[in-house]
C-alpha angles and dihedrals in degrees: 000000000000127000088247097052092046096054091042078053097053092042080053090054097045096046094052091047083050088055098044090048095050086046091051090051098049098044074056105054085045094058088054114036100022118226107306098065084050089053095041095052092046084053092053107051087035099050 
């Protein structure tokens, strides 16, 4: 393996960990809070 692909690989890793993170916190919040404090905190950061 190159040094390119094995850096491409880790970025691919990491990438995918970042996502499945972000999915596990916001099943989370949404256990917690229910929808409408997920809703309202997308609508927050995004308006």
């Amino acid at each position: 393996m190159t040094a390119a692909g094995s850096w491409r690989s880790l970025l691919a890793w990491g990438g995918a960990c970042l996502l499945a993170a972000l999915i596990a916190m916001s099943f989370l919040l949404w256990g917690l809070n229910g929808p409408a404090y997920l809703v309202d905190l997308i609508a927050a950061y995004c308006l």
